[in-house]
C-alpha positions in Angstrom: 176.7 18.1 265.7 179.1 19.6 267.5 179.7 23.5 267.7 181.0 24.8 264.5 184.7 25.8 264.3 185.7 23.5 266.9 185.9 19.9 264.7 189.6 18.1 264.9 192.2 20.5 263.3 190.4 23.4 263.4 192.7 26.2 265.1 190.5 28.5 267.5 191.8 31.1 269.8 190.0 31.0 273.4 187.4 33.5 274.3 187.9 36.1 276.8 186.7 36.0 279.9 183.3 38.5 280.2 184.2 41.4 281.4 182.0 42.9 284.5 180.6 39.8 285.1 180.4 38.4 288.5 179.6 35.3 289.6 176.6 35.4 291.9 177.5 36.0 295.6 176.5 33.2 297.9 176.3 32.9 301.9 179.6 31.9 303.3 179.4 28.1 304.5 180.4 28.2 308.1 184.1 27.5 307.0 184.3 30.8 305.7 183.9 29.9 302.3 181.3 30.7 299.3 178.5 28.2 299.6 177.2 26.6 296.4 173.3 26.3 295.8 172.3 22.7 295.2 172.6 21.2 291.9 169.2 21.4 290.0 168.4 17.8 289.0 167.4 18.6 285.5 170.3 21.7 285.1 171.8 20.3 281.7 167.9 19.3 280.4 168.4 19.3 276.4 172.0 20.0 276.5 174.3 17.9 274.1 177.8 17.7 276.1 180.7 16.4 273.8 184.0 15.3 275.9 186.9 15.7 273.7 190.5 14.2 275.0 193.8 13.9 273.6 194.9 10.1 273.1 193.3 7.9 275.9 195.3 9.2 278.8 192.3 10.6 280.8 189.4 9.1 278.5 188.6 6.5 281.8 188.3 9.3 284.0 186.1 10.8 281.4 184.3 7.8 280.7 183.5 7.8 284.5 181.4 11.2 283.8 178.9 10.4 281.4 176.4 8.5 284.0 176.3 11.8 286.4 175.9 14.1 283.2 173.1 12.2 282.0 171.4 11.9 285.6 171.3 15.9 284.9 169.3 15.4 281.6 172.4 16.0 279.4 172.6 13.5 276.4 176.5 12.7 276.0 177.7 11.0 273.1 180.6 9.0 272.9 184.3 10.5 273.8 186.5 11.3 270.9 189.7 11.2 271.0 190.9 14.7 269.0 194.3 13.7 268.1 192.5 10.4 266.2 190.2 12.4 264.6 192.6 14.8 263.3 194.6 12.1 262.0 192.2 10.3 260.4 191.2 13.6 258.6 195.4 14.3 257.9 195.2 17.4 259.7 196.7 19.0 262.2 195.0 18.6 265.7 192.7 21.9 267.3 195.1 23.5 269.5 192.6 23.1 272.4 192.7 24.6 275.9 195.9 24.0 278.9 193.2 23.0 282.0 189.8 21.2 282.2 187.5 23.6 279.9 183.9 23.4 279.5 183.2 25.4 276.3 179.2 27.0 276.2 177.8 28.8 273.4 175.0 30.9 275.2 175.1 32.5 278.9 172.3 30.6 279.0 174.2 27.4 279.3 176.6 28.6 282.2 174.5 26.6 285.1 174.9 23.7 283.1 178.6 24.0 282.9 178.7 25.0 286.5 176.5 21.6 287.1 179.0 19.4 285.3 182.3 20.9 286.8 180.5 20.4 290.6 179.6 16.5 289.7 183.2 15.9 288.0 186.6 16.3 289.7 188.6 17.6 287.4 191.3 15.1 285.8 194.7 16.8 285.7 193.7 18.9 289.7 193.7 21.8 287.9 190.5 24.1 288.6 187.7 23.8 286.0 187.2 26.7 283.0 183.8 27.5 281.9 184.6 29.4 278.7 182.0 31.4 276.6 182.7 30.8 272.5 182.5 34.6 270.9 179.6 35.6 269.0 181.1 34.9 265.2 181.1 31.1 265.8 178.0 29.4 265.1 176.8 26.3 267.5 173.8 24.2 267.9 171.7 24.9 271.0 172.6 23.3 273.6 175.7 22.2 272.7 178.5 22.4 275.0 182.1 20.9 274.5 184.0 19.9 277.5 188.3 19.8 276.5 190.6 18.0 278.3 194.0 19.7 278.4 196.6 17.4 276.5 198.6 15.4 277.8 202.4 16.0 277.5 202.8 12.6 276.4 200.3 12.7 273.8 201.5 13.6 269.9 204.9 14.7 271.1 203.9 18.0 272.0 
């Protein structure tokens, strides 16, 4: 299942970023920019990543993620469609996050995250968000929720 608190028309307010944490320094690349370490093949190994979209604007692009994901030993169940759920359910749809967000329980999931947002360009140009959940909300391991923003055209909002 999916992490607790986040199911179609549940209402959760976005964690805040750490505070103090850095992201680990890396060599500048000879462009003068941070190099990234490679990709560990197995860097999502027992992770469950749920994509969750609003309407079927960007479900291709998402579709076109779930090969990669898996090659990095994440099991990813089918898309769903939030705004379906939710009506299905006759409530009101999870307010969700405005850019590409990959939602992680546990610190120790954020080289997974990182892993998925390197393999995936994001579908809307915006940069990625790796966001961790607070500590109240309960989640299975390895669960990790990725959230495509909504799309203006999608439910009239």
């Amino acid at each position: 299942a999916r992490l607790s608190g986040f199911g179609a028309g549940d209402r959760v307010a976005s964690a805040p970023p750490m505070a103090g944490a850095a992201p680990p320094a890396y060599p500048p690349s000879p462009d003068g920019t941070a190099a990234l370490p490679p990709i560990a093949p197995n860097a999502c190994e027992g992770a469950v990543v749920y994509i969750l979209t609003y309407g079927t604007g960007l479900r291709d692009k998402a579709r076109a993620w779930r090969g990669p994901w898996r090659e990095l030993g994440a099991s990813v169940p089918p898309i769903e469609d939030v705004l379906s759920t939710s009506r299905r359910a006759g409530r009101a749809p999870p307010v969700g996050h405005p850019v590409p967000t990959v939602v992680i329980r546990e610190e120790s999931s954020r080289a997974c995250a990182q892993a998925l947002t390197r393999t995936a360009q994001s579908p809307t140009g915006q940069p990625w968000a790796i966001q961790l959940l607070p500590r109240p909300i309960v989640a299975d391991p390895g669960a990790i929720e990725v959230w495509l923003p909504r799309p203006r055209d999608a439910g009239g909002n």
